[in-house]
N, C-alpha and C positions, 0 to 999 in steps of 0.2 A: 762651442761658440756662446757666447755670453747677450743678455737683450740690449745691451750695451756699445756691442762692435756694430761700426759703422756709423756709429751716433757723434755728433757731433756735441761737446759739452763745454760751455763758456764757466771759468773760475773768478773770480776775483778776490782778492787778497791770496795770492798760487802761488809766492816766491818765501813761503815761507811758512813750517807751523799746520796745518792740518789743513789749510788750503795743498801746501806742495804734497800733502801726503794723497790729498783725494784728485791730486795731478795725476800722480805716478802712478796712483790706485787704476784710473780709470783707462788710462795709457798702458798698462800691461792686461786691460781687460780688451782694448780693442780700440776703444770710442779715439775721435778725431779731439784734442783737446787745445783750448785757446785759454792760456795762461794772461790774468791780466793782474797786473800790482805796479808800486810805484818804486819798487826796489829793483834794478835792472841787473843789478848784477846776480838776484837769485832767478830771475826770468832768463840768464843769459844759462844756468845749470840746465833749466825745464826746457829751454831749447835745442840744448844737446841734448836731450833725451827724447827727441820726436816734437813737442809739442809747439804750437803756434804763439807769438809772446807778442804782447802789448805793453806800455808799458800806460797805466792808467790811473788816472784819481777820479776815484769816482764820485768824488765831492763835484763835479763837473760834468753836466748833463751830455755835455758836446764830446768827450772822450768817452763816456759810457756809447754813445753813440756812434762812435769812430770803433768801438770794441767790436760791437753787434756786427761792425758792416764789412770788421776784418773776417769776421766767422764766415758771415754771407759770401764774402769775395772766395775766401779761399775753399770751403765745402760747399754752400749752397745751403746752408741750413741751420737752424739754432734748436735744438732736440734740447736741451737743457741747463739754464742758466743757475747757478750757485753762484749766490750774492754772500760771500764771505768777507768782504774786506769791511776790518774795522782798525781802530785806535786805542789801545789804554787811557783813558785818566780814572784814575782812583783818589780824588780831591772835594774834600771837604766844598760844601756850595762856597762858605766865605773864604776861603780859601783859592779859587777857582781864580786860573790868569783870564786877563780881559778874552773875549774871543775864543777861550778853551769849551765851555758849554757848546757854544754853538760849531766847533769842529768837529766834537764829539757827534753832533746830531746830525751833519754835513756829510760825513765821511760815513755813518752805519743808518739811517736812516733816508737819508737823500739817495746817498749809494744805492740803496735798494730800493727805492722809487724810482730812480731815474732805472735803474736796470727790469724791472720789470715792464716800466709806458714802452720803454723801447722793445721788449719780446714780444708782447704781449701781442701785438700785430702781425709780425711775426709769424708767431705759432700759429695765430688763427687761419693765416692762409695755409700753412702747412698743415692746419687743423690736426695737431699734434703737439704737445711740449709738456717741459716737467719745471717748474719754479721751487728752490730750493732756498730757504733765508734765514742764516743763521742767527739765531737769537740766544740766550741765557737764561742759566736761571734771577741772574740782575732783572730780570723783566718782572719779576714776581716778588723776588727779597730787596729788605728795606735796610740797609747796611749802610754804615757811616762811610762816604765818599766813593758811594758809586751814582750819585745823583745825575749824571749826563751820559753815565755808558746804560743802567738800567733805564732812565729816561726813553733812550733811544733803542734800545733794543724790546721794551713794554711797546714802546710805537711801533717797530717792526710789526713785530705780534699782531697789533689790530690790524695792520696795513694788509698782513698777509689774509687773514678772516674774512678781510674785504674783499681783497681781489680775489681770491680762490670761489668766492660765490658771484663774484662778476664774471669770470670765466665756465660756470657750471654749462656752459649750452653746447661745449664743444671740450674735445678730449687735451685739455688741458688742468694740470694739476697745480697746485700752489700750496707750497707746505712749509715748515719749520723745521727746522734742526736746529735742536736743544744741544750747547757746551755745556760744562759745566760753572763758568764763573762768570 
């Protein structure tokens, strides 16, 4: 048995790409898993495969919200949220369509603010949970036309430094997972 079964584990960005991998991953380890993304028809695979499916943007505080309370409805519990969904732009600043910066930051930085205010209470009455936030090395390298995806993923990074020491009082963790781009 794995410290995994019987855990309940929230994804987001799960219909695809290394979200659906750490779906399957953690679904053949045991854990109860609620699959969230905006692409239904790859939520509609994780479905048949056991897992709980939302379909969610998490540029939207009120369906991150709707996510959380599918978990809570259907297990009773939120053991660990992986804040995975994001968006490509790889465009020059002058270059950049109206509105593309700020969906960038909407969708990987909101995403994961809005997803953690909602566990975070959460966990503390469970006085347990594990915060997972995938970031890049774009948070660190200065590369021509990643101005809104490292932007937003360099935010992650502090966001997570923050909460992880606002949570120190109680057995909750809050941490990074580094991609590679």
């Amino acid at each position: 048995m794995s410290k995994i079964t019987g855990k309940t584990v929230v994804i987001t960005g799960a219909a695809s790409g290394l979200g659906r991998a750490w779906v399957l991953g953690f679904l053949k380890d045991g854990a109860r898993v609620v699959a969230a993304d905006i692409n239904e028809e790859g939520l509609a695979v994780l479905q048949s495969e056991g897992a709980y499916t939302i379909k969610t943007d998490v540029a939207d505080d009120q369906r991150v919200k709707a996510m959380l309370a599918l978990a809570l409805n259907k297990t009773g519990r939120v053991d660990v949220l992986f804040n995975n969904a994001g968006i490509g732009a790889f465009t020059r600043v002058e270059e950049l369509a109206e509105n593309e910066f700020e969906k960038v930051i909407a969708v990987h930085l909101f995403g994961t603010i809005y997803g953690m205010r909602a566990a975070i209470p959460i966990m503390r009455e469970q006085k347990f949970g594990r915060i997972i936030n995938t970031i890049s090395r774009s948070a660190e390298f200065n590369g021509a036309g990643v101005s809104a995806y490292g932007s937003a993923k360099a935010a992650i990074w502090a966001a997570t430094r923050s909460a992880a020491k606002e949570v120190s009082d109680v057995d909750i963790l809050i941490n990074s997972s580094v991609i590679g781009a």
